[in-house]
C-alpha angles and dihedrals in degrees: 000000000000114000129207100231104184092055122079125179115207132164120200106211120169135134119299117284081015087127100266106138087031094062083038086053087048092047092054098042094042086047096059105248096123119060107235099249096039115118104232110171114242111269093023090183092065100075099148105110076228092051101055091040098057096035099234142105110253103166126042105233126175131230125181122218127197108218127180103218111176094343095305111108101223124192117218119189113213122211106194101210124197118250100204120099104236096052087062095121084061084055092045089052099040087053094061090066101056141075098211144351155244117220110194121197133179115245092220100024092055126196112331136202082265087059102054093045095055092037085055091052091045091049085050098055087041089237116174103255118215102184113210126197108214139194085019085157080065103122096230092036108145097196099173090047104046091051088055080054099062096035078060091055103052093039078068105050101038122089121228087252098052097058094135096080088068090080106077135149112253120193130175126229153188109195092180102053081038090234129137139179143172080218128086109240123208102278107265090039149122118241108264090242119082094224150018091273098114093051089054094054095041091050096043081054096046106031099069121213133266109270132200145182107254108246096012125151126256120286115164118173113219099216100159144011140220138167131226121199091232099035102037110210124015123204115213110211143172101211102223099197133348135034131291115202124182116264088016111137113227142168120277114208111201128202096262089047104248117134138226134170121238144179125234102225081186146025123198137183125194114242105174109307096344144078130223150177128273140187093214143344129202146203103325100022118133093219130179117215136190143182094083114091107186102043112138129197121278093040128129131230110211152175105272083214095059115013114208113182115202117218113270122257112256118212133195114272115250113258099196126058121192122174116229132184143138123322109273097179125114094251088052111148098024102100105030157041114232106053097149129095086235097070096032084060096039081050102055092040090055088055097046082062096062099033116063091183104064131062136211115220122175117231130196105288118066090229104044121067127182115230125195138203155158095277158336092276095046092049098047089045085058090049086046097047086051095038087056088043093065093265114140113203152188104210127183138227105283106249129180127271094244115195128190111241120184088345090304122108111247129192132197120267128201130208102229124190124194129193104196130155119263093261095062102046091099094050093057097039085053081052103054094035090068087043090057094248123165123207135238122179129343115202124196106203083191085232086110089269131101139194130230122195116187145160110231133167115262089237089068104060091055105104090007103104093066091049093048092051095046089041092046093040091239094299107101120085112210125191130183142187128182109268099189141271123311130178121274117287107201129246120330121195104222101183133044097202140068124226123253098232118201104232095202141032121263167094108309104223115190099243086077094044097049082060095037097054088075089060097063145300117323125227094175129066136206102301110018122141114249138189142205098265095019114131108231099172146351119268117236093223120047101262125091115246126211107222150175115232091168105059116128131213115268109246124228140187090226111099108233118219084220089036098115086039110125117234100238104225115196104226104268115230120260121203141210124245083251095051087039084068102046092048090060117118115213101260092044134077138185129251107208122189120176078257104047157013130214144170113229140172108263073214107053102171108088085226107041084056100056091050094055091050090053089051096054095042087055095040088060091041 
């Protein structure tokens, strides 16, 4: 079969804050696609306002470096992959365009649960593996250990038969200082090498190159989408065999395999961080289209004279469900834009057409939809990205995705593991205890610091993170990665503490609040605006607690000796969007505006909300 032998197709794929964007960021700059002076912000790659905010990869994009390794001038096109769990579908998409990957792994992290879960994807598409140590000039990087590590790992998840995939290439690396070697350095240390060259040629050796049968139709594979403002929507596709030129009309498999013929108005390569216009592409291009506005992923692009579809692309199923829908509070339409049930909709189906990981299910009521997804964190970031956009919503309490198996209720489960000092081992495992977790492993480094490994439902883990960091006094790093469906494990009490609930609307002075703060925690400061079911603060016993954040002091015409004293108010806590939702007890939702967001009772009328309570309790007697 020919071969092209100056394209290469790689993925880097690792945990999160493993060094992905930031090798990405050292390939394009020792590769010449940057001028030396010119001012290119750190992790390029990273260009969502989000993005750049949280730190953390969200969407897979491609770039495409040209190397000179031995004289030949290769092309490699780079997909930047997320490392967060619950952008995996990101990863699962990313991994149909390429030929091989990349698997970083931190010399003194070690393999974590996100490693396992993309390995796993790469063994099952029976992609070459070239393993790279990276931030080995960390100071407590442990580099032998790590790479039994991974030896470990793989040992796992590959079958006897299988043994060849043992024998992979390992470099070690430092992305940041841009430095690269086939050679362990001394823990704590730089490679031994000045620049990347060694991983491009290891990668140029390992990585084969796109292959395609000589005179075959067309087949292109649609695996992402973008949009332009000149062009509308752009499909993202890796041409399997044949040639694409620009204006050519070609066959346009759908999901559901009808046919229609279609026109490209536009053909674009990747060159670093741009894209350009090209004539024509062939057999192993990453290749952006346009000129058809409702193509979906998944998709094919064919002949017309021989129509060829390629299988779909299967993605894991979500595992969290939240309802959102308009804003139903009594300050609704003071902060933002898109208030109506119209654009909400129009919103959430834009978005299913990007994101192959999440769904969009109606509910019972024509202006609410339940929307699932991979995690917490993927579905907050959706709700983030609205709420920026002018949406005003009404958005409920995360809950798991169950599913029946063999006539039982399942639910899903994660593998969690937790790296926390010594001190704090009894606290988490407390924690977990009360969430039904079982435990795994437990490794002392003998650093001071040990690892847990546990299954837990993924019940569990909703509201948890708050809880870890205050109980580990920010100091324990927790990662987790969907492990499967159990079966149910009956009810779990997340959190320990009622709500203070304000009982009337209104304008919060700080008179109430001074004799409130002894109650509990405030979310809420002097001259906010309130209303009857908003949760202003969190109770310090379990029950719930009706009160009034807006009294005034009575005025008299007797002159106080303390009169002109100041209430000293302690800051109330403000939380993120993301902590918002864990906080959330089951029968409360958030109301989130571009300006605000607030806890509230899904129940805001005192009552009604009795009533409900003393159905429920006799409904479980």
């Amino acid at each position: 079969m020919p071969i092209r032998a100056d394209l290469r197709n790689v993925a880097i794929i690792a945990h999160v804050d493993h060094g992905k964007t930031t090798l990405v960021d050292a390939m394009l700059w020792q590769s010449g696609a940057f001028r030396e002076n010119q001012d290119v912000e750190k992790r390029v790659m990273d260009s969502m306002d989000l993005e750049r905010e949280k730190g953390i990869t969200i969407l897979a994009k491609n770039t495409a470096v040209k190397h000179t390794v031995r004289g030949q001038e290769v092309t490699i096109n780079i997909i930047d992959t997320p490392g967060h769990a619950d952008f995996g579908g990101e990863v699962e998409r990313g991994l149909e365009m390429v030929d091989g990957v990349l698997l970083l792994v931190d010399a003194s992290e070690g393999p974590l649960p996100q490693t396992r879960f993309v390995l796993r994807k790469a063994l099952a598409k029976h992609l070459p593996i070239i393993v790279v140590i990276n931030k080995v000039d960390r100071p407590d990087a442990r580099i032998a250990e790590v790479v039994d590590e991974v030896y470990g790992l793989f040992m796992d998840l590959v079958d006897d038969d299988e043994a060849h995939k043992l024998d992979f290439p390992i470099l070690y690396c430092a992305a940041k200082a841009g430095r690269a070697s086939l050679s362990a350095p001394a823990d704590g240390t730089l490679p031994d090498s000045p620049d990347l060259q060694p991983l491009f040629e290891t990668l140029i050796d390992t990585i084969p190159a796109p292959s395609y049968t000589e005179g075959a139709p067309l087949q292109a594979h649609v695996t992402n989408l973008d949009s332009s403002p000149y062009l509308g929507r752009l499909a993202l596709c890796r041409i399997v065999e044949g040639e694409i030129r620009r204006g050519q009309s070609v066959a346009w498999i759908r999901r559901d395999g009808t046919t229609s013929t279609v026109r490209l108005s536009e053909l674009l390569m990747t060159d670093a961080l741009e894209r350009l216009p090209v004539d024509s592409a062939g057999p192993g291009d990453i290749i952006a289209v346009a000129g058809i506005p409702e193509i979906t992923i998944g998709e094919t692009l064919a002949d017309p004279a021989d129509p060829r579809p390629l299988p779909l692309i299967h993605v894991d199923e979500p595992s969290i469900s939240m309802t959102i829908g308009i804003n139903t509070s009594p300050l609704a339409g003071k902060a933002g834009k898109k208030l109506t049930a119209r654009l909400v909709k129009a919103r959430l189906d834009a978005e299913l057409v990007g994101n192959v990981s999440i769904r969009v299910l109606t509910t019972e009521r024509p202006d609410t939809w339940e929307v699932q997804g991979r995690g917490e964190l993927q579905l907050a970031i959706l709700v983030e990205m609205m709420r920026r956009e002018g949406f005003e919503l009404t958005v409920g309490k995360p809950e798991v995705v169950t599913r029946e198996i063999a006539g039982r209720l399942h639910e899903p489960t994660e593998r969690l593991t937790i790296d926390v000092p010594e001190e704090h081992v009894g606290a988490v495992t407390q924690m977990l205890g009360v969430r039904k977790a079982s435990m795994e492993a437990m490794v002392n480094h003998g650093t001071g610091w040990v690892r847990l490994e546990y299954v837990v439902p993924a019940r569990g883990l909703i509201g948890f993170r708050t809880e870890f960091l205050t109980e580990t006094r920010g100091t324990g790093i927790m990662n987790h990665v969907s492990e499967g469906y159990a079966p149910w494990f009956g009810e779990l009490r997340n959190r320990q503490t009622g709500s203070l609930v304000a009982d009337r609307l209104g304008v919060v002075s700080s008179y109430a609040l001074f004799n409130l703060q002894e109650r509990g925690t405030l979310f809420v400061g002097p001259g906010e605006e309130v209303y009857e079911g908003m949760v202003v603060g969190e109770n310090a016993r379990p029950d719930d607690m009706d009160v009034n954040p807006t009294k005034e002091k009575h005025l008299t015409n007797v002159r106080s000796s303390t009169g002109d004293e100041l209430e000293r108010l302690i800051p109330p806590r403000r939380l993120s969007l993301e902590q918002a939702l864990e906080y959330c007890a089951a029968d409360e939702c958030l109301e989130v505006t571009p300006a605000h967001v607030r806890i509230r009772k899904t129940i805001l009328d005192a009552n009604e909300r009795a009533k409900a309570r003393n159905r429920a309790k006799r409904a479980n007697a």
